[in-house]
TIBA-110754 format. One record per atom (N, C-alpha, C): residue number from 0; residue in one letter; x, y, z negated. Coordinates in steps of 0.1 Angstrom, whole numbers, plus 5000, padded with zeros to 4 digits. Layout:
// residues N
- NUM_A_X_Y_Z;
...
// end
This chain:
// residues 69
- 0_X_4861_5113_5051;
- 0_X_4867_5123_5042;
- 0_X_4882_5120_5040;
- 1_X_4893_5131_5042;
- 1_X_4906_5129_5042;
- 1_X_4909_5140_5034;
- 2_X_4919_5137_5025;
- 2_X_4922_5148_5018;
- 2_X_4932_5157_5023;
- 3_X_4936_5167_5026;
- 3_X_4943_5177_5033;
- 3_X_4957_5173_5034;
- 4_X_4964_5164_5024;
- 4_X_4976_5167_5020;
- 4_X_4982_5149_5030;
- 5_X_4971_5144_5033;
- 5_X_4972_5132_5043;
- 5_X_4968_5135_5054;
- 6_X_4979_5134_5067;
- 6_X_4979_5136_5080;
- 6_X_4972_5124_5086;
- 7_X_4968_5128_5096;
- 7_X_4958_5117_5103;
- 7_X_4966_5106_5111;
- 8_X_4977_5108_5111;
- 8_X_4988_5094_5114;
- 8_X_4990_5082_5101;
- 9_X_4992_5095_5094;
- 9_X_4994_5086_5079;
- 9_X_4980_5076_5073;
- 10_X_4970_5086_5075;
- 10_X_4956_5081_5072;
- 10_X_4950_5064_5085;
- 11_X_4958_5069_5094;
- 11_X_4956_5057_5104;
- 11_X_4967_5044_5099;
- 12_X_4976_5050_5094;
- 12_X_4983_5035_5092;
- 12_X_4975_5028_5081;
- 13_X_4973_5035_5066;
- 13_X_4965_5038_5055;
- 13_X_4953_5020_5063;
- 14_X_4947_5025_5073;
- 14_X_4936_5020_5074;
- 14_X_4937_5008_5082;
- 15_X_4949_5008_5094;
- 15_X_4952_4992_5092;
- 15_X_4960_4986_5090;
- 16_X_4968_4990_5078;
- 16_X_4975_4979_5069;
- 16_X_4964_4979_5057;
- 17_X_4953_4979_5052;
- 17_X_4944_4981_5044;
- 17_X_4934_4966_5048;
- 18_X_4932_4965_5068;
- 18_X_4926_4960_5077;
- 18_X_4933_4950_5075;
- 19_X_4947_4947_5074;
- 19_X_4951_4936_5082;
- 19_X_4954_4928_5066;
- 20_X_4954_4937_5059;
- 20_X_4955_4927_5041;
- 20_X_4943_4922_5040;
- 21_X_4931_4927_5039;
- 21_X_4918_4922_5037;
- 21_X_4923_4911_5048;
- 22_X_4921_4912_5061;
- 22_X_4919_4899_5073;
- 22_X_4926_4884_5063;
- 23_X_4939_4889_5060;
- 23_X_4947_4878_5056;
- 23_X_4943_4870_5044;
- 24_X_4934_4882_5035;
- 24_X_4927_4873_5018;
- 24_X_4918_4869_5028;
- 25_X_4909_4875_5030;
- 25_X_4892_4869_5034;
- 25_X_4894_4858_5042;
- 26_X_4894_4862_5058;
- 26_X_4892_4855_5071;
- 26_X_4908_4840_5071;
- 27_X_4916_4846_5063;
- 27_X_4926_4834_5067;
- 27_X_4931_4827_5053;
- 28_X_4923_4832_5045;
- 28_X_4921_4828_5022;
- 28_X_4937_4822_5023;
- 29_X_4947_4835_5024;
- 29_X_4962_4836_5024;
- 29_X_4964_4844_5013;
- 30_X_4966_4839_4997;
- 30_X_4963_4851_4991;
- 30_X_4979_4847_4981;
- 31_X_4987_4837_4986;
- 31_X_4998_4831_4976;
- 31_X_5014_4842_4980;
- 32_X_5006_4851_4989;
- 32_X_5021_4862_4996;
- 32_X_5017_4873_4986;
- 33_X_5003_4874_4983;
- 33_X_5000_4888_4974;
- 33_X_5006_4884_4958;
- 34_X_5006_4874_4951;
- 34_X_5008_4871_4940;
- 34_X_5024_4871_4939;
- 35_X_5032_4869_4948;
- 35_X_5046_4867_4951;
- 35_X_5049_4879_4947;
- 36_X_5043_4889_4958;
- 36_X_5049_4903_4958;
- 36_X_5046_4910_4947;
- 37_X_5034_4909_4938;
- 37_X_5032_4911_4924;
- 37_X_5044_4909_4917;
- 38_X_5046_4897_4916;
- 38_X_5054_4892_4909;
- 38_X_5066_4898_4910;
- 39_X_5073_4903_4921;
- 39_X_5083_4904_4923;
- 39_X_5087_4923_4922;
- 40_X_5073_4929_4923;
- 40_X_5073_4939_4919;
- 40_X_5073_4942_4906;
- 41_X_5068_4937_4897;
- 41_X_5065_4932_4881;
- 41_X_5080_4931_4877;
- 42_X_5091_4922_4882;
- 42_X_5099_4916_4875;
- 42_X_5108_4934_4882;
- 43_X_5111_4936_4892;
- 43_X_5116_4947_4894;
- 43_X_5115_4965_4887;
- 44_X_5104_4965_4884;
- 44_X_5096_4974_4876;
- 44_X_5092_4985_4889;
- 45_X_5087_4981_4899;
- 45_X_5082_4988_4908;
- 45_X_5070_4990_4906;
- 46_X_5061_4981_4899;
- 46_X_5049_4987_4897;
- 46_X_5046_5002_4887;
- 47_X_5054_5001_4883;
- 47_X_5058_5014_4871;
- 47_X_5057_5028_4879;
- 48_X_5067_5025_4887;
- 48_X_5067_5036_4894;
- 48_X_5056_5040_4902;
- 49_X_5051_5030_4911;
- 49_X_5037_5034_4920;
- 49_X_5023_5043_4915;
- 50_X_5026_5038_4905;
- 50_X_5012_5052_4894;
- 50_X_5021_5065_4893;
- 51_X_5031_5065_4894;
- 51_X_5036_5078_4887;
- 51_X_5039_5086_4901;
- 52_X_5036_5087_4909;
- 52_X_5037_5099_4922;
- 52_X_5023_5110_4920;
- 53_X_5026_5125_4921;
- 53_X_5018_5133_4917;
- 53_X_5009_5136_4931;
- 54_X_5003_5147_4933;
- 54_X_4994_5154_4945;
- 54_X_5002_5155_4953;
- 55_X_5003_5159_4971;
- 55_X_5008_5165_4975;
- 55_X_5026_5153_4977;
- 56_X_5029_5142_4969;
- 56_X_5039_5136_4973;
- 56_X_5038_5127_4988;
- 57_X_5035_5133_4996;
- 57_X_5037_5128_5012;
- 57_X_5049_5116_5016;
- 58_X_5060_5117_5009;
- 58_X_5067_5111_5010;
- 58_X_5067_5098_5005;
- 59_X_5066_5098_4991;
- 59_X_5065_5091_4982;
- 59_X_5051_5077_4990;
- 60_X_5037_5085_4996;
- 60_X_5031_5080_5000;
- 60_X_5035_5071_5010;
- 61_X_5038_5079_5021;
- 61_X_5044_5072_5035;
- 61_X_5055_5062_5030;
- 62_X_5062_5063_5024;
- 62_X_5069_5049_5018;
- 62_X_5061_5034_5011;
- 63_X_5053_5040_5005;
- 63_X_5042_5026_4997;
- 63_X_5036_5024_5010;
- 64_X_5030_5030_5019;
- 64_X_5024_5023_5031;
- 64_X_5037_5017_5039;
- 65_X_5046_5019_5040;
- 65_X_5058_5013_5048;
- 65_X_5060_5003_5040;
- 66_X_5064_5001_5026;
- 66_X_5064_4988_5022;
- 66_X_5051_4981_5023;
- 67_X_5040_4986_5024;
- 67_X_5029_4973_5022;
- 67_X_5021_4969_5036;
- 68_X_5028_4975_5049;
- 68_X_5024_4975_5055;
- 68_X_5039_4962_5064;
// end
Protein backbone atom coordinates (compact mmCIF):
# COMPACT_ATOMS: atom_id res chain seq x y z
CA UNK A 1 0.00 0.00 0.00
CA UNK A 2 1.49 3.52 -1.22
CA UNK A 3 -0.14 6.49 -0.68
CA UNK A 4 -0.71 8.44 -3.95
CA UNK A 5 1.11 11.55 -3.11
CA UNK A 6 4.61 9.07 -2.87
CA UNK A 7 6.11 8.12 -6.22
CA UNK A 8 7.43 4.71 -6.48
CA UNK A 9 11.16 6.05 -6.75
CA UNK A 10 10.64 7.88 -3.64
CA UNK A 11 8.87 4.84 -1.99
CA UNK A 12 11.98 2.67 -3.20
CA UNK A 13 14.55 4.81 -1.63
CA UNK A 14 11.93 5.02 1.62
CA UNK A 15 12.65 1.25 1.74
CA UNK A 16 16.26 0.88 1.52
CA UNK A 17 17.56 3.45 3.57
CA UNK A 18 14.84 2.02 6.15
CA UNK A 19 16.82 -1.62 5.07
CA UNK A 20 20.21 -0.46 5.49
CA UNK A 21 19.43 1.39 9.18
CA UNK A 22 17.77 -1.66 10.57
CA UNK A 23 20.99 -3.88 8.98
CA UNK A 24 23.39 -1.42 10.91
CA UNK A 25 21.22 -1.48 14.63
CA UNK A 26 20.45 -5.30 14.30
CA UNK A 27 23.07 -7.38 12.15
CA UNK A 28 26.19 -4.97 12.95
CA UNK A 29 24.55 -3.57 16.99
CA UNK A 30 26.06 0.02 15.42
CA UNK A 31 23.58 2.02 17.23
CA UNK A 32 26.27 5.00 18.81
CA UNK A 33 25.91 7.00 14.90
CA UNK A 34 21.91 6.99 15.69
CA UNK A 35 22.31 8.73 19.20
CA UNK A 36 24.87 11.27 17.69
CA UNK A 37 22.56 12.29 15.05
CA UNK A 38 19.74 12.66 17.72
CA UNK A 39 21.70 14.55 19.47
CA UNK A 40 22.83 16.79 17.03
CA UNK A 41 19.48 17.21 15.60
CA UNK A 42 17.99 17.99 19.18
CA UNK A 43 20.70 20.67 19.78
CA UNK A 44 19.97 22.16 16.21
CA UNK A 45 16.11 22.11 16.55
CA UNK A 46 15.63 19.99 13.54
CA UNK A 47 13.67 17.66 15.16
CA UNK A 48 10.95 20.42 15.56
CA UNK A 49 10.65 20.77 12.31
CA UNK A 50 10.40 17.01 10.97
CA UNK A 51 6.67 16.69 12.59
CA UNK A 52 5.66 19.74 11.16
CA UNK A 53 5.43 18.93 7.14
CA UNK A 54 1.73 18.66 6.15
CA UNK A 55 0.01 16.00 3.25
CA UNK A 56 1.09 16.15 -0.06
CA UNK A 57 4.79 17.95 0.97
CA UNK A 58 6.88 15.78 -1.59
CA UNK A 59 9.57 17.86 -1.17
CA UNK A 60 9.89 18.36 2.22
CA UNK A 61 9.78 14.32 2.15
CA UNK A 62 12.44 13.63 -0.44
CA UNK A 63 14.76 15.75 1.65
CA UNK A 64 14.38 13.78 5.16
CA UNK A 65 15.11 10.60 3.02
CA UNK A 66 18.19 12.39 1.53
CA UNK A 67 19.34 13.32 4.82
CA UNK A 68 18.78 9.91 6.42
CA UNK A 69 19.70 8.02 3.80
Amino acid sequence: MLPSFISASLAQRILRTGKSINFLRVCCEDRGWARAATEVATDTGATARRGGFGYGETDTLESLVDEAS
